[in-house]
C-alpha positions as CSV (number, residue, x, y, z in Angstrom):
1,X,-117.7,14.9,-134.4
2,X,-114.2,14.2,-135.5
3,X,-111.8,12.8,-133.4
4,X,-109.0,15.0,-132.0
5,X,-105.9,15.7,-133.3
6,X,-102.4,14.8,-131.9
7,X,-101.7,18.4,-130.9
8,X,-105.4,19.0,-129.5
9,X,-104.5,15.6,-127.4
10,X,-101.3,17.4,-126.0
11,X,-103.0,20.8,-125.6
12,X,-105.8,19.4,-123.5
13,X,-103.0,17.1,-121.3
14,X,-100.8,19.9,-121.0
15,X,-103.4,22.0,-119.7
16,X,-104.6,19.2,-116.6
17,X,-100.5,19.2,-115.9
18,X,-100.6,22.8,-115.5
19,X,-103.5,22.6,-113.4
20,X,-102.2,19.4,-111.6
21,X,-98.6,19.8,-111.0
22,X,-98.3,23.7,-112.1
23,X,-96.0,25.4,-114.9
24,X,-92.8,24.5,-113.9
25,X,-93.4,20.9,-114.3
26,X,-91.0,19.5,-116.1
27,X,-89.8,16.3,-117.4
28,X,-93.5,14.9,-117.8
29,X,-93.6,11.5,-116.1
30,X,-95.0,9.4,-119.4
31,X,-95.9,6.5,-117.4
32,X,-97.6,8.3,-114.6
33,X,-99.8,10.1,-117.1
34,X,-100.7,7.2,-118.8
35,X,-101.4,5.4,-116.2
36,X,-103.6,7.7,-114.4
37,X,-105.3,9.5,-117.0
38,X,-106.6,6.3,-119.1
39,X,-107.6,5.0,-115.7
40,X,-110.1,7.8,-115.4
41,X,-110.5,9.1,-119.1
42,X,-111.1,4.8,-120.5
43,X,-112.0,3.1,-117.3
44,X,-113.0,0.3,-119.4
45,X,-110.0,0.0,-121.6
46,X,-106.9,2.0,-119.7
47,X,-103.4,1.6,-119.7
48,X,-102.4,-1.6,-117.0
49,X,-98.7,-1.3,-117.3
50,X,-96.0,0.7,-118.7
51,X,-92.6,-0.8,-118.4
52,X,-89.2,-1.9,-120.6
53,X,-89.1,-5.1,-122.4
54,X,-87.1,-7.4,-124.6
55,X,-88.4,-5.9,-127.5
56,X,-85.3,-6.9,-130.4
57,X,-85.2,-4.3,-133.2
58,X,-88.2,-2.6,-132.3
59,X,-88.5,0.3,-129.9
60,X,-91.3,0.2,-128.5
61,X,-95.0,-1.3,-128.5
62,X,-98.4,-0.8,-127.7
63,X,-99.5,-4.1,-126.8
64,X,-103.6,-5.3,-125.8
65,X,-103.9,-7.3,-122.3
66,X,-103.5,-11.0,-123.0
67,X,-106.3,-13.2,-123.1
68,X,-109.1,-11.2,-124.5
69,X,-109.0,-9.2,-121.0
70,X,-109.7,-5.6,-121.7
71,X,-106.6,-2.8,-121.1
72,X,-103.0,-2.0,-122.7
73,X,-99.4,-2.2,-122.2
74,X,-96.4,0.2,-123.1
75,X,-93.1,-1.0,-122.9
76,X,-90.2,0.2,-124.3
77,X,-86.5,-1.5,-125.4
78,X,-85.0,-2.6,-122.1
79,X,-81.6,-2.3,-124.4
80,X,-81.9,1.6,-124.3
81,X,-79.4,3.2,-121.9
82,X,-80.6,7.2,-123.5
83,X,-83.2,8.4,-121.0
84,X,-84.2,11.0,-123.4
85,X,-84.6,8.4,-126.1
86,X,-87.2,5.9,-123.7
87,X,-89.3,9.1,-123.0
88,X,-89.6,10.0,-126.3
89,X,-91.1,6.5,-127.1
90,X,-93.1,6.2,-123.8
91,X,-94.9,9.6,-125.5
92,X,-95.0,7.7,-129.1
93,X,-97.0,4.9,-127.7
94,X,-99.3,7.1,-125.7
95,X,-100.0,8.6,-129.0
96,X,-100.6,5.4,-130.5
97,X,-102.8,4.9,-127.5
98,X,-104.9,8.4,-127.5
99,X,-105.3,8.6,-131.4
100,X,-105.2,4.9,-132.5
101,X,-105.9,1.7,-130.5
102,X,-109.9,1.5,-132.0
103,X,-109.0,2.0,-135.6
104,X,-105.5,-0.6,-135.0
105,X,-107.1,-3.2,-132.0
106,X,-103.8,-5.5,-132.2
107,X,-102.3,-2.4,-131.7
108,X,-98.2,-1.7,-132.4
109,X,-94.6,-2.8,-132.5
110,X,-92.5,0.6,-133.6
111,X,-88.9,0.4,-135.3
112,X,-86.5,2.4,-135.4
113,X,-85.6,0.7,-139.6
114,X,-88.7,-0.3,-140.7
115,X,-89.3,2.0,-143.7
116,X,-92.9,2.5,-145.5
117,X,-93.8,4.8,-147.5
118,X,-94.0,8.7,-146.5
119,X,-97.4,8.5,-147.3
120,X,-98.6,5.1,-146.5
121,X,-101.5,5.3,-144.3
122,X,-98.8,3.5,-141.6
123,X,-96.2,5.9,-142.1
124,X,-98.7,8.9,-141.5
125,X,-99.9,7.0,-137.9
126,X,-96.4,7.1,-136.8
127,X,-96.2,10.8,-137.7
128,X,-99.5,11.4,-135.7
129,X,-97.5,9.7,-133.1
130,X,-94.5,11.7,-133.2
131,X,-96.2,15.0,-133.1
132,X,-98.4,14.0,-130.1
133,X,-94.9,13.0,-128.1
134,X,-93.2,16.0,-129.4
135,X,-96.1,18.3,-128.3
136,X,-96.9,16.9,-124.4
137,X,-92.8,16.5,-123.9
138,X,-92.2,20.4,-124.9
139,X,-94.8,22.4,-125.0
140,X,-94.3,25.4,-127.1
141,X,-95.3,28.1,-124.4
142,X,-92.6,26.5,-122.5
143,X,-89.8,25.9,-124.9
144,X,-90.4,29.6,-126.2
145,X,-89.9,31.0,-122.1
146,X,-86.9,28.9,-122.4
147,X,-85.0,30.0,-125.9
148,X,-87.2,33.3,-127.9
149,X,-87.9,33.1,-131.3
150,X,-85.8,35.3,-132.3
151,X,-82.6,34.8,-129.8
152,X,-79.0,33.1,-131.4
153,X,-78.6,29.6,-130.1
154,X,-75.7,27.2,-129.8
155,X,-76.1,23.7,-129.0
156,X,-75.2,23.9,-125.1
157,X,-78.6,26.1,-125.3
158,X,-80.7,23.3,-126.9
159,X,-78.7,20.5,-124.6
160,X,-79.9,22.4,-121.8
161,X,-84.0,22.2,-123.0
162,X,-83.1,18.6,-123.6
163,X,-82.2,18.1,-119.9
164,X,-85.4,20.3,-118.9
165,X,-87.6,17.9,-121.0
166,X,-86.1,14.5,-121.2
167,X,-85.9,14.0,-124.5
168,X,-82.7,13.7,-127.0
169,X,-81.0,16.6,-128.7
170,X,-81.9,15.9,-131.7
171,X,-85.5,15.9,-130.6
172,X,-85.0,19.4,-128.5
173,X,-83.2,20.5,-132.1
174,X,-86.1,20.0,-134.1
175,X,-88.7,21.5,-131.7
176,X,-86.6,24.8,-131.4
177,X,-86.8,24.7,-135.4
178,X,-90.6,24.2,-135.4
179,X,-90.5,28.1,-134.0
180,X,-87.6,30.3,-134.4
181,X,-87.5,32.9,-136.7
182,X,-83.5,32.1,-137.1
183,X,-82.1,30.6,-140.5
184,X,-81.2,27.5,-139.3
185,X,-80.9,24.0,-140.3
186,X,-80.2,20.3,-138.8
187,X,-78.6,18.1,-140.3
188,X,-78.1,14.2,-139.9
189,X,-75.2,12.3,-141.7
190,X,-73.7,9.1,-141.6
191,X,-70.4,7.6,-143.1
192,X,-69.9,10.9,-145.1
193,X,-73.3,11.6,-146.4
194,X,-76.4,13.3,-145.5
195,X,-79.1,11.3,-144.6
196,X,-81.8,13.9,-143.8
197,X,-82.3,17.4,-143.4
198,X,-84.7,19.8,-141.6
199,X,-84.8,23.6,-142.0
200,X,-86.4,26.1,-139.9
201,X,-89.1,27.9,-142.3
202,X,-87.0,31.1,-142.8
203,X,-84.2,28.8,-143.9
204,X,-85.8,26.9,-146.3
205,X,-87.3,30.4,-147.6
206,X,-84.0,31.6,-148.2
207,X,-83.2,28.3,-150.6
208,X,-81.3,26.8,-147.0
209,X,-82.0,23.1,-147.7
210,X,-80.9,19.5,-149.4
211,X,-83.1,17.6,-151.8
212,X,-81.8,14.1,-150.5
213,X,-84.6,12.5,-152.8
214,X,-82.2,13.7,-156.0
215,X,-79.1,11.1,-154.4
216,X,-76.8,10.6,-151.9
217,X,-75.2,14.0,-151.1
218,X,-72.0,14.3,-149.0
219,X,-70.8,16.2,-146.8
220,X,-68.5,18.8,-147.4
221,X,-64.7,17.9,-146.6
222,X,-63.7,20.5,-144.7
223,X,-66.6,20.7,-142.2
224,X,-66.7,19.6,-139.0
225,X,-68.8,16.9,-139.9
226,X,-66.6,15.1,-142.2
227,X,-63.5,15.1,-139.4
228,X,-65.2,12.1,-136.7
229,X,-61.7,11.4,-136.4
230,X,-60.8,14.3,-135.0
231,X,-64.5,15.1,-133.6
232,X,-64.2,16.5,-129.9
233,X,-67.3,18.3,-129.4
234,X,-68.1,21.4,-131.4
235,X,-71.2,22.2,-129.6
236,X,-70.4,25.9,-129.3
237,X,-69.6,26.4,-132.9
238,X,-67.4,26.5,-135.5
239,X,-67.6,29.4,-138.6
240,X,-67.1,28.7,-142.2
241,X,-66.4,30.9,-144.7
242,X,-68.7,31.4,-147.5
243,X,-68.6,27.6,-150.0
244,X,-68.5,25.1,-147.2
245,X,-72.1,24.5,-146.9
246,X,-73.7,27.0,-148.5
247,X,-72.9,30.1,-150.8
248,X,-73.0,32.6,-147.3
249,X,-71.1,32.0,-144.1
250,X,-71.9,29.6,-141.4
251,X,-71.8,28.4,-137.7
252,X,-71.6,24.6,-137.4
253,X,-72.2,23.0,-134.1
254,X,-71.6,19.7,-134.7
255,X,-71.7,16.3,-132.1
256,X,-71.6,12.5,-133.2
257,X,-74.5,10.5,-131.8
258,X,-73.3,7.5,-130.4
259,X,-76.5,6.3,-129.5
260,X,-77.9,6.6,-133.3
261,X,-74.3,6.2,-134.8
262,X,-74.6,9.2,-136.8
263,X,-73.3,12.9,-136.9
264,X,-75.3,15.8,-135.6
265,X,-74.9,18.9,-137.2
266,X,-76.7,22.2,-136.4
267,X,-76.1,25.2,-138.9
268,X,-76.8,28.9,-138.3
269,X,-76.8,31.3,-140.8
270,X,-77.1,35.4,-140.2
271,X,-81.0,37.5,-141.0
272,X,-81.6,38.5,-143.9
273,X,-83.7,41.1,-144.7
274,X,-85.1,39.7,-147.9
275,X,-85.6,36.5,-149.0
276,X,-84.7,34.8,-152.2
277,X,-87.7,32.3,-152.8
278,X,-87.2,28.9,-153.6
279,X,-87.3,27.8,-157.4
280,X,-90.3,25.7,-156.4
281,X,-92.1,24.2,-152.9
282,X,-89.9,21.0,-152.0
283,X,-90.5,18.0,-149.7
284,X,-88.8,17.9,-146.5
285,X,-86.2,15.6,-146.5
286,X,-86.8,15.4,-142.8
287,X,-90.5,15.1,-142.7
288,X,-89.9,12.2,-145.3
289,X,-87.5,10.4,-143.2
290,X,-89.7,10.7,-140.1
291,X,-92.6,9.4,-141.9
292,X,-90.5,5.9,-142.4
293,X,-91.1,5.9,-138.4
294,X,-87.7,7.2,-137.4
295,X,-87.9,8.3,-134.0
296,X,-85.1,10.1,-131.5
């Protein structure tokens, strides 16, 4: 019998939650679950501690008890102020945990820079990761009661799922994507250019996308992006006129990430009744940049 997947993990964890603590149960405390749930799921190998750490450039880590003695440790970066950004890698580690420790017994020291390739059989665990955290932090039943499919966001709406789940905006960003029906995109940029890019899927089947793997591409001039000088926060939007961004108006909502030191930008563009396909399938530019075991 294969072993389960990251979101069958979250599925069946989300599930004892409900039953435990009912629907309305959010943040999930990481460290609670992992604590209690390995100690009855893997009494003979659970989780002994989960805590923060001096853990320079990394993180987080999945560390085995010392000394031979069976069990595992979680920590996190003690250096991390984001409360959202510690949960987020609490959830990482559990993955590692749930889906990884027999295959990788020395287990793991995640990094924010280390980069591998997309799809190195490392860069692929730390996916497995990240869709395990991003699957028991927001559930999809719950996000959906929270913002519909098909509803117009701004990013005071996402903030606000954020808040309910502990976890970054960014992260809250990219789950809403995951499931709306909206033509919307996200889009990370640093020092002027773009250094990833994810699409919700009617987006990117309307030809709403960048190909960072052709070269660095900037960011237009007059967006809000490019003006950090003059960034206040432009969570509520901003329209552009048709050329900006793309060749059809958009909304920009746009907030510089101190804690990442990069620029947030969230695009909306209006339905469309038909689509214009895509010359030819692409790669995510996000899901490639995520697979070099970026986490937020």
């Amino acid at each position: 019998m294969s072993e389960p997947s990251p979101e069958r993990w979250a599925i069946d964890l989300s599930l004892l939650l409900n039953a435990v603590k009912g629907a309305d149960r959010f943040p999930v405390d990481i460290a609670e679950l992992a604590l209690e749930y390995s100690k009855t799921r893997f009494p003979g190998d659970p989780i002994l501690r989960v805590a923060g750490d001096d853990l320079p450039g990394f993180d987080g880590a999945l560390m085995k008890a010392p000394g031979g003695k069976p069990g595992w440790g979680i920590f996190y970066n003690n250096a991390f102020r984001s409360k959202g950004r510690i949960n987020f890698t609490l959830a990482h580690e559990l993955g590692h945990y749930l889906l990884h420790r027999t295959a990788y017994p020395d287990g793991f020291y995640c990094s924010s820079n280390d980069v591998v390739r997309w799809d190195s059989e490392y860069g692929q665990i730390e996916h497995q990761a990240n869709v395990f955290a991003a699957n028991i932090l927001m559930p999809l039943d719950d996000y959906r009661r929270q913002i519909p499919q098909h509803l117009r966001v701004d990013l005071e709406m996402i903030s606000a799922c954020a808040e309910r789940y502990r976890v970054s905006l960014i992260a809250a960003s990219l789950r809403w994507l995951t499931y709306t029906t909206r033509r919307a995109i996200l889009v990370c940029s640093r020092d002027g250019f773009i250094l990833w890019a994810k699409p919700s899927a009617s987006a990117l089947k309307s030809g709403i996308y960048f190909r960072t793997s052709m070269g660095p591409i900037e960011i237009p001039g007059q967006s809000q992006a490019a003006k950090q000088d003059m960034l206040v926060d432009a969570r509520s939007g901003i329209p552009h006129p048709a050329g900006v961004w793309f060749r059809e108006p958009v909304q920009e909502m746009t907030v510089f990430s101190e804690q990442y030191d990069f620029v947030v930008s969230l695009l909306t563009l209006e339905d469309r009744d038909r689509y214009e396909p895509s010359e030819e399938p692409i790669e995510d530019s996000y899901d490639r940049f995520m697979n070099r075991q970026q986490r937020f």
